[in-house]
Kinemage of the C-alpha trace (Angstrom):
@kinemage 1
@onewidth
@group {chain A} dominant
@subgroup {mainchain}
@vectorlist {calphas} color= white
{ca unk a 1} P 45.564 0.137 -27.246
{ca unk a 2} L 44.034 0.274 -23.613
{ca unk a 3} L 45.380 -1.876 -20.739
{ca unk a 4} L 41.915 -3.695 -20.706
{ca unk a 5} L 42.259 -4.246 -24.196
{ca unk a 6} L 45.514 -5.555 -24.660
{ca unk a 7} L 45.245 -7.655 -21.601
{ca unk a 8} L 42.237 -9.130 -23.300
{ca unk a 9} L 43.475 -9.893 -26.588
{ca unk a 10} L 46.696 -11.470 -25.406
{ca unk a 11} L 44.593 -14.463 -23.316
{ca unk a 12} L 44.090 -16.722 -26.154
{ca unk a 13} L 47.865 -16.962 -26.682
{ca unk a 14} L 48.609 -16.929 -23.604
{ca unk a 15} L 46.409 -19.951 -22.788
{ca unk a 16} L 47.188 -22.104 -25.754
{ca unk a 17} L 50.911 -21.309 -24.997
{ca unk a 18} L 50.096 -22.577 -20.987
{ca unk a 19} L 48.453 -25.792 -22.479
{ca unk a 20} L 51.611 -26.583 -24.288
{ca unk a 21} L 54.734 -25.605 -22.248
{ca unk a 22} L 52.950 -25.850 -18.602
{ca unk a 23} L 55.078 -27.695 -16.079
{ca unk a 24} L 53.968 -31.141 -14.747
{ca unk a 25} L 53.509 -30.820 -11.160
{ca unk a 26} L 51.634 -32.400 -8.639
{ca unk a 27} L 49.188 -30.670 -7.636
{ca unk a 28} L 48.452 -29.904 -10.851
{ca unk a 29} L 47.776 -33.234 -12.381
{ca unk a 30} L 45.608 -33.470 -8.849
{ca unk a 31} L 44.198 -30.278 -8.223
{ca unk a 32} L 41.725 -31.181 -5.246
{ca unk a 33} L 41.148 -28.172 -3.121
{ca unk a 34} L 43.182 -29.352 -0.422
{ca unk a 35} L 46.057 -30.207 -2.349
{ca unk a 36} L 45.997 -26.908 -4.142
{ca unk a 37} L 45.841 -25.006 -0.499
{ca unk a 38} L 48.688 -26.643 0.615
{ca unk a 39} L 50.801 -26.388 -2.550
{ca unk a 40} L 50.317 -22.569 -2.455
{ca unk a 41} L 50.841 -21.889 1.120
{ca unk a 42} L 54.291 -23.986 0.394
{ca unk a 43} L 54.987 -21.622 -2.822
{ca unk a 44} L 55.111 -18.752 -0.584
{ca unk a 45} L 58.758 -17.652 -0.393
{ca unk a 46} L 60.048 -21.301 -1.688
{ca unk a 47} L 60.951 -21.792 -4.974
{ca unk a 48} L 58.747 -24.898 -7.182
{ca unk a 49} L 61.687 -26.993 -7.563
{ca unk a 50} L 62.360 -27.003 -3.832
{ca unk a 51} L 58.465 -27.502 -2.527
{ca unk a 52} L 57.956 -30.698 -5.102
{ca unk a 53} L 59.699 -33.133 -2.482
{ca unk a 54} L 57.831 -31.449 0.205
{ca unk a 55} L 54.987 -31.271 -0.894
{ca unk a 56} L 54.891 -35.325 -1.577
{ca unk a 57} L 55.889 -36.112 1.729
{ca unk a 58} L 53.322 -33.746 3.268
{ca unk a 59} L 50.404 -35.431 1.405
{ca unk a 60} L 51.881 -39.124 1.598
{ca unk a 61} L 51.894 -38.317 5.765
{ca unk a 62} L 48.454 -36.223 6.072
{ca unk a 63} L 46.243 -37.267 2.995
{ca unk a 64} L 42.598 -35.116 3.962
{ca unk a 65} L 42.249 -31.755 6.419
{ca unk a 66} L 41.124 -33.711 8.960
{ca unk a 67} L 44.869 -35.653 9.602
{ca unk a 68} L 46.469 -32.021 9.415
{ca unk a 69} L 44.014 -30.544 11.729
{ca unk a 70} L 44.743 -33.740 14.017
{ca unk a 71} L 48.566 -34.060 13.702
{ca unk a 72} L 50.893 -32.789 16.443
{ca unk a 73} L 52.811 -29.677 16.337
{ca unk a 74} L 56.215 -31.523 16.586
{ca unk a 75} L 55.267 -33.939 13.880
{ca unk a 76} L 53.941 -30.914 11.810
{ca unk a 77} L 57.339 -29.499 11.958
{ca unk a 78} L 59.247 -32.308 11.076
{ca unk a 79} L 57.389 -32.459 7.923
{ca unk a 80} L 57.957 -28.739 7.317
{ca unk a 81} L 61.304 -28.713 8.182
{ca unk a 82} L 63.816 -27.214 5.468
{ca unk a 83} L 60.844 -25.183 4.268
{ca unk a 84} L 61.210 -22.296 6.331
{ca unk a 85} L 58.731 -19.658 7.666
{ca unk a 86} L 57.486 -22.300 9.481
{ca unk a 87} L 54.029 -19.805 10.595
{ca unk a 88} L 53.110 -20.924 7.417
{ca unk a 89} L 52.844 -24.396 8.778
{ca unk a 90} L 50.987 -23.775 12.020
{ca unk a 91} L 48.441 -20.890 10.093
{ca unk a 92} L 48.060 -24.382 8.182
{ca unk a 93} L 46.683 -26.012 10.727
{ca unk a 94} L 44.778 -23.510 12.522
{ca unk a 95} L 42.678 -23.127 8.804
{ca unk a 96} L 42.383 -26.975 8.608
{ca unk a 97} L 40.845 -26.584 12.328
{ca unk a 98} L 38.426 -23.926 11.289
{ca unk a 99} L 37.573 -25.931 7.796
{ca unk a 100} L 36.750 -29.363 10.274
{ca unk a 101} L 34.883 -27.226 13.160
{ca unk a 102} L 32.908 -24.663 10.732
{ca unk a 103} L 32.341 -26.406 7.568
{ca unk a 104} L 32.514 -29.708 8.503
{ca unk a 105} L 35.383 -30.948 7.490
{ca unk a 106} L 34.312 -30.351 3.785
{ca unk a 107} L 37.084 -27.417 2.008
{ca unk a 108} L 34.736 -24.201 1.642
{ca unk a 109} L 34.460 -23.401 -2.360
{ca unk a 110} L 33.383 -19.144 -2.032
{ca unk a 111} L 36.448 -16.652 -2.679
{ca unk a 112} L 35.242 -14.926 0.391
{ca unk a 113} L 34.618 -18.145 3.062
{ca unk a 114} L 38.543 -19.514 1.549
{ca unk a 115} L 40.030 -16.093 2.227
{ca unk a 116} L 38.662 -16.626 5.725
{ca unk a 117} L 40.892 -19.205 6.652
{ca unk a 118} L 44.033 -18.455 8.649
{ca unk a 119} L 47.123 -17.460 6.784
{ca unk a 120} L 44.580 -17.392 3.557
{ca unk a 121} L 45.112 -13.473 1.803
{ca unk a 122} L 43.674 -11.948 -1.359
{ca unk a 123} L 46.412 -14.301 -3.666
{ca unk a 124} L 46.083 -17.370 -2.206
{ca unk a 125} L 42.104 -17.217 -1.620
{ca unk a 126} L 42.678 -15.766 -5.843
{ca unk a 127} L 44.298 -19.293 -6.321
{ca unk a 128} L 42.648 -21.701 -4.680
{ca unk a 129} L 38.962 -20.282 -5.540
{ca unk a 130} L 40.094 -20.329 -9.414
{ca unk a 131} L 42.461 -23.277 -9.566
{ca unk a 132} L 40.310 -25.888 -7.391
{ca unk a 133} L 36.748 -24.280 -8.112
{ca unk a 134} L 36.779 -22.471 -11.150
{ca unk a 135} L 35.707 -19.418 -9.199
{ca unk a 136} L 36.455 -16.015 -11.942
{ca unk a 137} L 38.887 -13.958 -9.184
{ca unk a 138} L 42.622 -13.631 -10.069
{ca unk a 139} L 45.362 -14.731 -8.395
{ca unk a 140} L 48.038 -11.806 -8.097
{ca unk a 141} L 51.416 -13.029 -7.071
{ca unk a 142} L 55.263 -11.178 -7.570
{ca unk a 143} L 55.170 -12.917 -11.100
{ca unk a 144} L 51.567 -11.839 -12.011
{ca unk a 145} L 52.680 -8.204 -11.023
{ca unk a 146} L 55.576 -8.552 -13.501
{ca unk a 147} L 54.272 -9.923 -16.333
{ca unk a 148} L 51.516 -7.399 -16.233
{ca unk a 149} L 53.730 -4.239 -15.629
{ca unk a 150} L 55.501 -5.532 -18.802
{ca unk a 151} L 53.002 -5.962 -20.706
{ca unk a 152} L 51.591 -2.709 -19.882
{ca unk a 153} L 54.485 -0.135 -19.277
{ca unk a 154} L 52.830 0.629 -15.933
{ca unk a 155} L 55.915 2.605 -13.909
{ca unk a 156} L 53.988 2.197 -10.807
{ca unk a 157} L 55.434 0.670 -7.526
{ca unk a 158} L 54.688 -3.190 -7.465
{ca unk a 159} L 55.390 -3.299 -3.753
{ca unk a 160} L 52.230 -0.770 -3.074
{ca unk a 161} L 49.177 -2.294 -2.312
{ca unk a 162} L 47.337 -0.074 -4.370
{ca unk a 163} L 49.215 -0.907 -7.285
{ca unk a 164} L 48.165 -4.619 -6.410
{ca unk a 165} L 44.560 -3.653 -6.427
{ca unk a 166} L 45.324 -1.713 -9.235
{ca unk a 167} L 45.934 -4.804 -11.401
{ca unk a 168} L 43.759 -7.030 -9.768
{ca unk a 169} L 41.105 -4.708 -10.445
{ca unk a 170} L 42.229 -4.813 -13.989
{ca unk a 171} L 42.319 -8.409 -14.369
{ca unk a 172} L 39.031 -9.095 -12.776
{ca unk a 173} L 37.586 -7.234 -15.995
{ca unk a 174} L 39.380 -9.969 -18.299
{ca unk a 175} L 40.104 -13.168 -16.603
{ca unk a 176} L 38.001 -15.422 -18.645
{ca unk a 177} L 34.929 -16.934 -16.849
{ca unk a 178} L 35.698 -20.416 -18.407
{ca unk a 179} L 39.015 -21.034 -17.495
{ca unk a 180} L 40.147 -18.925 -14.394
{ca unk a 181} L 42.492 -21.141 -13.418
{ca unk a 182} L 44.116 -22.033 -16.604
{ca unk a 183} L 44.391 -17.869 -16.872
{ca unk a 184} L 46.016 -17.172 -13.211
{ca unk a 185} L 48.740 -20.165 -13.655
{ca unk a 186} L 49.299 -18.966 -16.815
{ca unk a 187} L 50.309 -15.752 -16.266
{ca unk a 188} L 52.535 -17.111 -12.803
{ca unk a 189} L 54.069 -19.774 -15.291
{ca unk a 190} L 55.363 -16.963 -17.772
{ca unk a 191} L 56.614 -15.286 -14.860
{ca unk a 192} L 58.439 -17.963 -13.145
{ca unk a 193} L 59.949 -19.555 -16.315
{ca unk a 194} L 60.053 -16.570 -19.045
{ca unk a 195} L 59.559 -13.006 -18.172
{ca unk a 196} L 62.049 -13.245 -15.864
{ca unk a 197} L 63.228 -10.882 -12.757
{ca unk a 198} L 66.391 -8.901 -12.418
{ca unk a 199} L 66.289 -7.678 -16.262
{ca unk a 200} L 66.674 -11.251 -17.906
{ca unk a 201} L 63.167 -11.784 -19.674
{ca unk a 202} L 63.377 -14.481 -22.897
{ca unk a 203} L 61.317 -12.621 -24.729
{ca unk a 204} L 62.006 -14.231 -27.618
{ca unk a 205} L 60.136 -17.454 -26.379
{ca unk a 206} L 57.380 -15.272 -24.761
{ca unk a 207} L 53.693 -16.034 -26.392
{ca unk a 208} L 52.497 -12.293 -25.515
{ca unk a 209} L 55.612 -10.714 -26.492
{ca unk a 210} L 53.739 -8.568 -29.482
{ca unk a 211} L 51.569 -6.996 -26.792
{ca unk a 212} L 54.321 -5.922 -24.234
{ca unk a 213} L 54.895 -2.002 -23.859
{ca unk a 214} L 57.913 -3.356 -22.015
{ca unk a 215} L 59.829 -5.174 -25.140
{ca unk a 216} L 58.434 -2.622 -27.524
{ca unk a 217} L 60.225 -0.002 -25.666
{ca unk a 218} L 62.997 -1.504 -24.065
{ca unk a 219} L 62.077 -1.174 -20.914
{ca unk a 220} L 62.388 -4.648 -19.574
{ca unk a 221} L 65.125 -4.097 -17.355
{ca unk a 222} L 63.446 -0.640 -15.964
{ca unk a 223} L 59.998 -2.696 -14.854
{ca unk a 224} L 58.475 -3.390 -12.534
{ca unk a 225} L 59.448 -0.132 -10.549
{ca unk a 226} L 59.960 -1.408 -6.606
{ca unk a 227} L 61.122 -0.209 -3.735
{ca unk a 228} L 64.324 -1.818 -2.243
{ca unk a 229} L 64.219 -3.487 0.968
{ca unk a 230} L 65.507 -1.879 3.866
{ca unk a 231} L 68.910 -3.587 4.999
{ca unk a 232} L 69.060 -6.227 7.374
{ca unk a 233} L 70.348 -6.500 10.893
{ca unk a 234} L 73.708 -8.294 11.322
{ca unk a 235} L 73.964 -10.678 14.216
{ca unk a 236} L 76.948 -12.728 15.080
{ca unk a 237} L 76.422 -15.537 17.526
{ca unk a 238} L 78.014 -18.505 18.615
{ca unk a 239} L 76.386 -22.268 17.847
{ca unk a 240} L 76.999 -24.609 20.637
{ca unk a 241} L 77.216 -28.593 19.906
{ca unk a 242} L 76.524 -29.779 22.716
{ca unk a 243} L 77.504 -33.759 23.423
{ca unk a 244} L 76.422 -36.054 25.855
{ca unk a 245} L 76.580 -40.082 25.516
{ca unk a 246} L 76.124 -40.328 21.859
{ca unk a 247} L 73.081 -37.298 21.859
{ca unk a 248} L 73.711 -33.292 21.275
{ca unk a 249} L 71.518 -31.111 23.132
{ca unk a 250} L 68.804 -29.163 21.591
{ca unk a 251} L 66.174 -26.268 23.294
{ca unk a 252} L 63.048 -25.047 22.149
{ca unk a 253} L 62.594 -21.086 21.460
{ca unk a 254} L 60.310 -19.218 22.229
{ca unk a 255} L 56.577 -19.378 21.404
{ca unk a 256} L 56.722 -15.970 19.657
{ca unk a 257} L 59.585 -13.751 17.655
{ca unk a 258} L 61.962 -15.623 14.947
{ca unk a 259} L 61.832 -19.593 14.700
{ca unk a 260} L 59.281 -19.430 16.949
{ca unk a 261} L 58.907 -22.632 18.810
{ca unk a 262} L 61.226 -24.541 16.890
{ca unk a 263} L 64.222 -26.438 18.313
{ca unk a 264} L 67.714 -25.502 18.113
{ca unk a 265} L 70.788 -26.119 18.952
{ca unk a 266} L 71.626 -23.488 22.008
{ca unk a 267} L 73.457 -20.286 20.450
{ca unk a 268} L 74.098 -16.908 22.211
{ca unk a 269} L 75.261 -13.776 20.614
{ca unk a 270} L 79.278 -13.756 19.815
{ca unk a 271} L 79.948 -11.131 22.243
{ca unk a 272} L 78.942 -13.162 25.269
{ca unk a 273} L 81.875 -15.049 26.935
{ca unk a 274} L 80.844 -18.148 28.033
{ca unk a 275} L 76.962 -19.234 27.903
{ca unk a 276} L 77.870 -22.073 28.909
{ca unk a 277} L 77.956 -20.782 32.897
{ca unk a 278} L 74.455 -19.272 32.284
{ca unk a 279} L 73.090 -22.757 30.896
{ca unk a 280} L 74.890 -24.532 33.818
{ca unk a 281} L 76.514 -26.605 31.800
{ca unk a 282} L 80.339 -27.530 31.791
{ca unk a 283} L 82.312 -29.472 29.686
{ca unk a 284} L 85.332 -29.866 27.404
{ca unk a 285} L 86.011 -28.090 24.101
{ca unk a 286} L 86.581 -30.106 21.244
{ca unk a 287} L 86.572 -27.851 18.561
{ca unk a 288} L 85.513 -25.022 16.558
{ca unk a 289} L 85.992 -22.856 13.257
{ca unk a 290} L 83.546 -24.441 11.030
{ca unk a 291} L 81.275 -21.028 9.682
{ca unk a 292} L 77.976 -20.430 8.732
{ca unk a 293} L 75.193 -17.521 7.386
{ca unk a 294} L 71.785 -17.227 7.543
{ca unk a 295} L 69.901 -14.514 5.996
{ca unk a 296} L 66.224 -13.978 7.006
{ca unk a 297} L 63.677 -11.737 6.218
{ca unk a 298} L 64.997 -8.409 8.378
{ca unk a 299} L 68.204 -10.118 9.979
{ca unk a 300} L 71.359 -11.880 8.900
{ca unk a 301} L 73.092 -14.361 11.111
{ca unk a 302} L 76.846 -15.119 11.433
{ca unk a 303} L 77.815 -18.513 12.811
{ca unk a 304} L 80.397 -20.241 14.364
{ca unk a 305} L 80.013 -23.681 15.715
{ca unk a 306} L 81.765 -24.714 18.892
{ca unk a 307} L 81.728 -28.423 19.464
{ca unk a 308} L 81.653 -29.261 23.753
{ca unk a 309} L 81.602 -32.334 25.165
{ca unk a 310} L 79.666 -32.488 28.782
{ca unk a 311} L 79.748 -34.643 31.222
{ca unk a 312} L 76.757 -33.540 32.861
{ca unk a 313} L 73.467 -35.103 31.857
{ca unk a 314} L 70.830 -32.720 33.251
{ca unk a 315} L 69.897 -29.912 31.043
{ca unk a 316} L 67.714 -26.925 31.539
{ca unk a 317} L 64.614 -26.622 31.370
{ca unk a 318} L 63.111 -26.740 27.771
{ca unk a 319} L 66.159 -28.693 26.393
{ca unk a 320} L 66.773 -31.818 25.394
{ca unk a 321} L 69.184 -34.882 24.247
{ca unk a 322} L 68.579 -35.741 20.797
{ca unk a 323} L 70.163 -38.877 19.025
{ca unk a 324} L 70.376 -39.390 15.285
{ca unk a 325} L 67.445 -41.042 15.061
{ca unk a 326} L 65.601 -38.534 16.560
{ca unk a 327} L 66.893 -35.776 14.693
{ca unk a 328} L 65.859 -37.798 11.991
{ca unk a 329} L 62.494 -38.161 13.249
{ca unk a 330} L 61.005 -36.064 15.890
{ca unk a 331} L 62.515 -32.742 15.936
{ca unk a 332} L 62.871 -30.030 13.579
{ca unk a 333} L 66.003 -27.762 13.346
{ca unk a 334} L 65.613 -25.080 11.560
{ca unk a 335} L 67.478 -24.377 8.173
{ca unk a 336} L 69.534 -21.627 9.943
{ca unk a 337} L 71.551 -24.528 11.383
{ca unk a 338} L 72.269 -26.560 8.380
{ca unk a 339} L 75.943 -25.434 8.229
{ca unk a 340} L 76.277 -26.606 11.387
{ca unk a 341} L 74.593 -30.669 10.522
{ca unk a 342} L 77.679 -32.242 8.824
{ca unk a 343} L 79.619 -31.640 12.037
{ca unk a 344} L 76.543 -32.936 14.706
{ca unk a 345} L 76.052 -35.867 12.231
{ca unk a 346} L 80.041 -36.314 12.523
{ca unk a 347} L 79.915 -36.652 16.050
{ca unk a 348} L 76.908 -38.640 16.907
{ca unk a 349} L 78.629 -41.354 14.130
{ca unk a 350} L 81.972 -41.520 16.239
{ca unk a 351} L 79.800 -42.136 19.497
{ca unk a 352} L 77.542 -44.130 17.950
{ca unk a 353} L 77.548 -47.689 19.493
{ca unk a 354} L 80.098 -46.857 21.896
{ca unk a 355} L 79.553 -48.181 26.072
């Protein structure tokens, strides 16, 4: 059988099978082109179960394109916050910017105007322009790739881009012209909850299974063929909790590199004796020991959290004192700190109230 041919007789399965065991999710029982956008963009490198919560809030706080194109950057963040790859975010808002200032505020419906948009690339514009306007394009994604090489026995390199033209190439020829988007979540919904990654497909619940070169040939846990990642850098570094009066101190990094413009709580590299001097600051040591790891995309961070207590209220410049409530509220900290929040939230409770 040829790929375009079994990749054309397996849609009516796969599509009756998508009706029936399709997870209920939000912006799927709403699938507005806005909503849809920002669902996606939060899909990227987040799991579903983790974005549902997010994605809630996010909607419940900026309803239409024209509150996200209007809301400020420290706000944005706060609602993005425990998401991650927080670019994501900001690319967010510079598309919901172009959408207000060069189509009027009204979402563009063309595969080619959406994949305009900042931070919009050939899956997401695939998504949207299917899911929201029943626009015929496919949506190729990590699961899309490994359903197909599955199905197909194709030994090429998923991580190529010309093996992801390859099969979006292929699946323009059969995505079906009356249900696009039905098609393109399909085939990410067998992905995510049945043809599995790391060798573990349930093939046996799999509507398509009768058409997979994969099964037929147990190759399952051979495909997809990908390169590994190159390993990441190691970092250690030092978090310092910073207390003053009831508030920790935070900073705000840099407007470009990793967590860029984010707050945090002021770390240095491991190595380095005292920061402290550097920042000007001076104070007593309360404690220390508690551990923590972050990995990122081409780095890995080793913490340790060092609690000081200052009597000195000025800070430099770029910093600032942060109470609970404005953790809560106002700023951001990214994820790589998390470890460190029991012990911050510890503290601010003990000073809490206090003259």
């Amino acid at each position: 059988m040829e790929q375009e041919e079994r990749l054309q007789e397996m849609t009516v399965p796969l599509l009756a099978w998508y009706q029936e065991h399709a997870r209920v999710l939000p912006w799927r029982t709403e699938p507005a082109p806005y909503r849809v956008w920002v669902s996606e963009i939060m899909l990227q490198q987040t799991r579903v179960a983790a974005v549902v919560g997010y994605f809630e809030r996010f909607m419940s706080a900026l309803p239409t394109v024209s509150d996200l194109a209007q809301v400020s950057e420290d706000e944005l963040m706060k609602l993005w916050q425990g998401l991650g790859y927080y670019n994501r975010a900001r690319n967010l808002q510079k598309a919901a910017r172009q959408i207000m200032e060069e189509y009027g505020g009204v979402f563009p419906a063309s595969y080619a105007d959406i994949h305009g948009l900042a931070g919009v690339g050939d899956y997401t514009a695939g998504a949207v322009a299917s899911i929201a306007f029943g626009v015929p394009v496919p949506a190729v994604d990590g699961n899309v790739l490994r359903v197909v090489s599955r199905i197909l026995g194709d030994e090429r390199d998923i991580s190529l881009q010309s093996t992801k033209d390859a099969v979006r190439d292929l699946l323009l020829k059969v995505i079906p012209k009356e249900f696009p988007g039905n098609f393109n979540q399909a085939l990410m919904e067998l992905g995510a909850t049945v043809c599995l990654p790391n060798g573990a497909p349930q093939c046996e619940h799999c509507p398509v299974c009768a058409y997979c070169v994969a099964q037929a040939e147990q190759r399952t846990e051979d495909l997809p063929r990908k390169t590994p990642k190159k390993g990441r850098k190691l970092e250690r570094r030092t978090v310092y909790l910073v207390f003053h009066q009831g508030k920790v101190a935070l900073r705000k990094r840099a407007p470009k590199g990793l967590l860029a413009g984010l707050w945090e709580y002021p770390n240095a590299e491991a190595q380095i004796a005292d920061p402290m001097i550097d920042w000007k600051l001076s104070g007593v040591e309360l404690e220390r020991g508690l551990r923590g790891k972050h990995i990122f995309s081409h780095i890995e961070w080793h913490m340790e959290a060092v609690v000081v207590e200052t009597d000195t209220e000025v800070l430099p410049e770029g910093w600032v004192w942060a109470g609970k409530r404005e953790l809560d509220q106002i700023y951001a900290v990214p994820n790589a700190f998390r470890f460190a929040q029991p012990l911050v939230e510890r503290y601010l409770e003990k000073w809490e109230g206090l003259p």
